[in-house]
C-alpha positions as CSV (number, residue, x, y, z in Angstrom):
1,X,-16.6,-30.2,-2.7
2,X,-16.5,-27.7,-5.3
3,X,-16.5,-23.9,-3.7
4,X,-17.8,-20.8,-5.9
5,X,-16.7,-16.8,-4.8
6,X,-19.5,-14.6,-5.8
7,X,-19.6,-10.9,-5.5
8,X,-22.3,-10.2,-3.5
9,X,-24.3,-7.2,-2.5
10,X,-21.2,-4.9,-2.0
11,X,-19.4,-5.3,-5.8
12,X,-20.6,-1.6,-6.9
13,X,-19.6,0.1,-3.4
14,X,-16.0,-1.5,-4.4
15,X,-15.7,0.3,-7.8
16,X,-13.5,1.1,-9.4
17,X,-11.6,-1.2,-7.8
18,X,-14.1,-4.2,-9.3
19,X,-14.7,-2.9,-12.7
20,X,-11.7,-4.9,-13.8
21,X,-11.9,-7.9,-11.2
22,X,-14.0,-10.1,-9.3
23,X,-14.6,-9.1,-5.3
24,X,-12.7,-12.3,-5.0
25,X,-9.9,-11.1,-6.4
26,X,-9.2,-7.7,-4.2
27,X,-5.8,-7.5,-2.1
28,X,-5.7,-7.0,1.1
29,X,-3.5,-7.9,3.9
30,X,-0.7,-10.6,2.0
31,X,-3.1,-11.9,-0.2
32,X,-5.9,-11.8,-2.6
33,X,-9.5,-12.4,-0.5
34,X,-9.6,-15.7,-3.3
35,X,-6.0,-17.1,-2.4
36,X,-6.8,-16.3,1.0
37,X,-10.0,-19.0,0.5
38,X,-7.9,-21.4,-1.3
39,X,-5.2,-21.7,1.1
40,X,-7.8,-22.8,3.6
41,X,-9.6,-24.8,1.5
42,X,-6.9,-26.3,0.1
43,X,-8.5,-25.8,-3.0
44,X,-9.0,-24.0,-6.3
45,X,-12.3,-21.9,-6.5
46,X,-14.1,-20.2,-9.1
47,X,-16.3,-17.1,-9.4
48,X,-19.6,-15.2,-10.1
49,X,-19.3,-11.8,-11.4
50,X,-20.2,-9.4,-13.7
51,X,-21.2,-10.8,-17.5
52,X,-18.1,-8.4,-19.0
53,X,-15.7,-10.2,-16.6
54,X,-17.0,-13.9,-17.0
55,X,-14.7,-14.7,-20.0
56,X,-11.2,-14.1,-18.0
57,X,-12.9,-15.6,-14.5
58,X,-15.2,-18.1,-15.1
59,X,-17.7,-20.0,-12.7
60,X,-17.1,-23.9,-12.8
61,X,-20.6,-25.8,-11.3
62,X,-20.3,-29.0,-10.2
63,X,-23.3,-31.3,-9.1
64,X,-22.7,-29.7,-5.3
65,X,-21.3,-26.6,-5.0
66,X,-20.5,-24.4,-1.7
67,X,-21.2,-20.5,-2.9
68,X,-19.0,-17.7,-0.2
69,X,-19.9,-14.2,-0.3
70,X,-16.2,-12.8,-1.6
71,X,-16.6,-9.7,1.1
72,X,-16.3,-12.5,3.8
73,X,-12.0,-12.8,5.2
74,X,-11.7,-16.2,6.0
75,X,-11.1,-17.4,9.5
76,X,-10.5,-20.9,11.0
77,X,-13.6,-21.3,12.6
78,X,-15.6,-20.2,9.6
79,X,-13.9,-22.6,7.0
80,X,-14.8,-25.2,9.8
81,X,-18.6,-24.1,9.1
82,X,-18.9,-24.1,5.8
83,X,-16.9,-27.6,5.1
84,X,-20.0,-28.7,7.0
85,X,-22.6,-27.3,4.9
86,X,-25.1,-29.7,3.7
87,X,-28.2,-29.7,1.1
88,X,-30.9,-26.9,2.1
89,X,-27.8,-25.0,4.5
90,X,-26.8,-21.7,4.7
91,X,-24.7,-20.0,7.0
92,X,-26.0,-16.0,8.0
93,X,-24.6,-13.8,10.1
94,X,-27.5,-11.6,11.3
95,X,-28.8,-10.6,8.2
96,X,-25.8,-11.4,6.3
97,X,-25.6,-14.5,3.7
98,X,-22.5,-15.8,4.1
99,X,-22.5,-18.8,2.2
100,X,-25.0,-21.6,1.3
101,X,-24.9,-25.0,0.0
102,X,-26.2,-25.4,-4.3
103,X,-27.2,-27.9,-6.2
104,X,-26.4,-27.7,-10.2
105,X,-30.0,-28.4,-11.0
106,X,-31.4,-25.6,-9.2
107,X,-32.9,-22.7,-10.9
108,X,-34.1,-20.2,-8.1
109,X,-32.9,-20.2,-4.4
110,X,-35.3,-19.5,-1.5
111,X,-33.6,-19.2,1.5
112,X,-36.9,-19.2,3.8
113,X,-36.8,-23.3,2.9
114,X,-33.2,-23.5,4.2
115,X,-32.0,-24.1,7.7
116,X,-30.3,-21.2,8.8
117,X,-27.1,-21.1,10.6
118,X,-26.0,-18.6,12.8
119,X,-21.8,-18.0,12.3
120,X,-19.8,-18.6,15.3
121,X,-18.4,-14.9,15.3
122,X,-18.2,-11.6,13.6
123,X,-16.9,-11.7,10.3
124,X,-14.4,-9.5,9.0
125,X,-16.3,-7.9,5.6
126,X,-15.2,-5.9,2.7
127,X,-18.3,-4.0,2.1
128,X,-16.5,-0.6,1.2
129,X,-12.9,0.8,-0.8
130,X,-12.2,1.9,2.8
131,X,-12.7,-1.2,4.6
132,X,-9.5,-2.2,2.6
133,X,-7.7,0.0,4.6
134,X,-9.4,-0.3,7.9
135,X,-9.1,-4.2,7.8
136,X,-5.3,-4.5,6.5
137,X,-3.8,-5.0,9.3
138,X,-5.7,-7.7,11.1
139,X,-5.7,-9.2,7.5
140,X,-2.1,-9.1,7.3
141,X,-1.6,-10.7,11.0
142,X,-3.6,-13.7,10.0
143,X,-2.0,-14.1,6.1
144,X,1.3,-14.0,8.1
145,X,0.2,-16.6,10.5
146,X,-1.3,-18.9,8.1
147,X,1.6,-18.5,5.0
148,X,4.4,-19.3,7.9
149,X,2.8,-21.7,10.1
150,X,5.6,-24.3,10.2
151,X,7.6,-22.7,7.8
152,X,10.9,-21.7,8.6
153,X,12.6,-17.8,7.0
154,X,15.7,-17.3,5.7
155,X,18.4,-15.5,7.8
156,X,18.2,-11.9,8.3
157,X,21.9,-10.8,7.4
158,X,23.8,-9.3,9.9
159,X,23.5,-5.6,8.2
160,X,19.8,-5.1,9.0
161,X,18.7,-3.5,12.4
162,X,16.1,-5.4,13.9
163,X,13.8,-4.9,16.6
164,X,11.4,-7.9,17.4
165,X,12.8,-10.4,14.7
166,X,10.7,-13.1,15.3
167,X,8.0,-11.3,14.1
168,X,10.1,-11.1,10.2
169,X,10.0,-13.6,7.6
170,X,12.0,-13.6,4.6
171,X,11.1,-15.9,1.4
172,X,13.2,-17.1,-0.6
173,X,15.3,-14.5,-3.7
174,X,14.8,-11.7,-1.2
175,X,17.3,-9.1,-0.8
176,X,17.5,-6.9,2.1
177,X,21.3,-5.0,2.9
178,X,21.5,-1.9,5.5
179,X,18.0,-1.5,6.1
180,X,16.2,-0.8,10.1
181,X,13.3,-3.1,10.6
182,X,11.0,-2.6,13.0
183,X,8.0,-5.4,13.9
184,X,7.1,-4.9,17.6
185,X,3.7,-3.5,15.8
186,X,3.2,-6.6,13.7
187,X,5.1,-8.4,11.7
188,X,6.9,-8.0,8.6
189,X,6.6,-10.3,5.6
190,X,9.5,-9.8,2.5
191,X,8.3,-11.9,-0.4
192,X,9.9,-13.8,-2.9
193,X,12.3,-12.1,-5.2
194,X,11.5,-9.0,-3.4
195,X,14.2,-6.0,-2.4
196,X,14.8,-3.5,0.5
197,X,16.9,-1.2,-1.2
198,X,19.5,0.3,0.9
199,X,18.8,3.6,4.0
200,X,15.0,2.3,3.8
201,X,13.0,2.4,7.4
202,X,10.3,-0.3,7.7
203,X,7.5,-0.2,11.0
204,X,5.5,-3.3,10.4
205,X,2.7,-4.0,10.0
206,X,4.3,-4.5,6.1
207,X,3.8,-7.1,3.2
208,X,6.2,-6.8,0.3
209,X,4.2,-9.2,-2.3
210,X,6.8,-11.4,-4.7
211,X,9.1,-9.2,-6.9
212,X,8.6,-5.7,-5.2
213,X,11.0,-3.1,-4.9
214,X,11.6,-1.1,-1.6
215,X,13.6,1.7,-3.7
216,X,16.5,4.1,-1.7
217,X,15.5,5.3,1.7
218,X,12.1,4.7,1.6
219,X,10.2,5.2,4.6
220,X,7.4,2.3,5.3
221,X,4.5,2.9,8.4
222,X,2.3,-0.1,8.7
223,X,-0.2,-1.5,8.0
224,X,0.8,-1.2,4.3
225,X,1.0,-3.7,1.5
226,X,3.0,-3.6,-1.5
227,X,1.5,-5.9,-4.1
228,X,3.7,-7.9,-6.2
229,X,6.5,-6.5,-8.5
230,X,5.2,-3.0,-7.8
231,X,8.4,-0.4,-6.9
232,X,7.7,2.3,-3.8
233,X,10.0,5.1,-3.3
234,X,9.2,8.2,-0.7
235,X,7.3,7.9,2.5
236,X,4.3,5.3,2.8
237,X,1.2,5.1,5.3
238,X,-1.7,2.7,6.2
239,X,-1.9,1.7,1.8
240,X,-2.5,-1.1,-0.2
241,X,-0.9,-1.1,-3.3
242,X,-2.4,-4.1,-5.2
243,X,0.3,-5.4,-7.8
């Protein structure tokens, strides 16, 4: 099946955020909403957007295509649903289009001719810059559930103080020496190639994206991401910072 992101009804309430990306394409939690889709998917996926942005993120059409409201977080039970999605299908929640089921060959799209599905539960959407903020955190708990399941982290070494270890997962390339780590609020996720410079103070919730830098006693308060190869110095709280 091929499976299209569009933007949706909330792209402008995201600016600026979206003036130089698709909806899809937004951070929060570990990952982008898109990679979040294509690790349950287990697929690439393409987008609709804005004409000015079509050139660097093109849509790919396919004789049947799934289309997913980008504001949607994906869940298990709601990748379940829309795998299942057949001609004349679309899944709403309340009011809300979720996603639908599109043939290449069809000009115009009148949902009163499709069969309406209800979703299973409440979605998690990005409808505003501040759900961002409001939503990392269970958005971090599932990226770190889903990008570990059955995965195995590399040691912590013996000069980091840990509370609640089990709930920390190191990638691969990742430095971390004389740091205090704390994930008994939810858990701590140290990316590829990333470093925790020395003195730094970490309360999960915390993502620290491939190649970013935790610089000299810096102070982290979850939920926060830091997207990849950005640097952070100071004292953070409850941010996203995309990459």
């Amino acid at each position: 099946m091929n499976y299209i992101l569009f933007d949706g009804p909330y792209r402008d309430n995201l600016l600026p955020f979206t003036f130089t990306k698709p909806v899809a394409d937004l951070r929060i939690g570990i990952l982008t909403i898109r990679e979040k889709w294509e690790l349950f998917l287990k697929t690439t996926t393409t987008t609709v957007t804005e004409d000015y942005l079509s050139e660097k993120y093109p849509m790919v059409e396919l004789e049947n295509n799934v289309m997913i409201n980008a504001s949607v977080i994906p869940s298990k039970d709601l990748v379940e649903q829309i795998k299942s999605l057949k001609h004349n299908q679309a899944i709403f929640y309340n009011e809300e289009l979720i996603a639908f089921f599109s043939l290449s060959n069809v000009e115009t799209i009148d949902f009163e001719l499709f069969d309406k599905i209800n979703l299973n539960e409440e979605p998690i959407l990005i409808k505003n810059t501040w759900d961002i903020f409001s939503n990392n955190g269970i958005a971090l708990q599932r990226d770190y559930e889903k990008i570990t399941e059955g995965r195995k982290s590399l040691p912590i070494p013996d000069s980091v103080n840990v509370v609640n270890p089990e709930q920390i997962f190191i990638e691969e390339g990742a430095i971390l020496n004389f740091v205090t780590i704390n994930a008994s609020k939810g858990p701590v996720y140290i990316g590829k190639n990333s470093e925790i410079m020395e003195g730094s103070i970490i309360r999960g919730p915390l993502a620290l994206c491939e190649g970013a830098i935790l610089k000299l006693g810096t102070k982290i308060y979850g939920p926060t991401t830091v997207g990849p190869f950005s640097k952070v110095g100071g004292e953070v709280n409850n941010s996203v910072i995309t990459g």
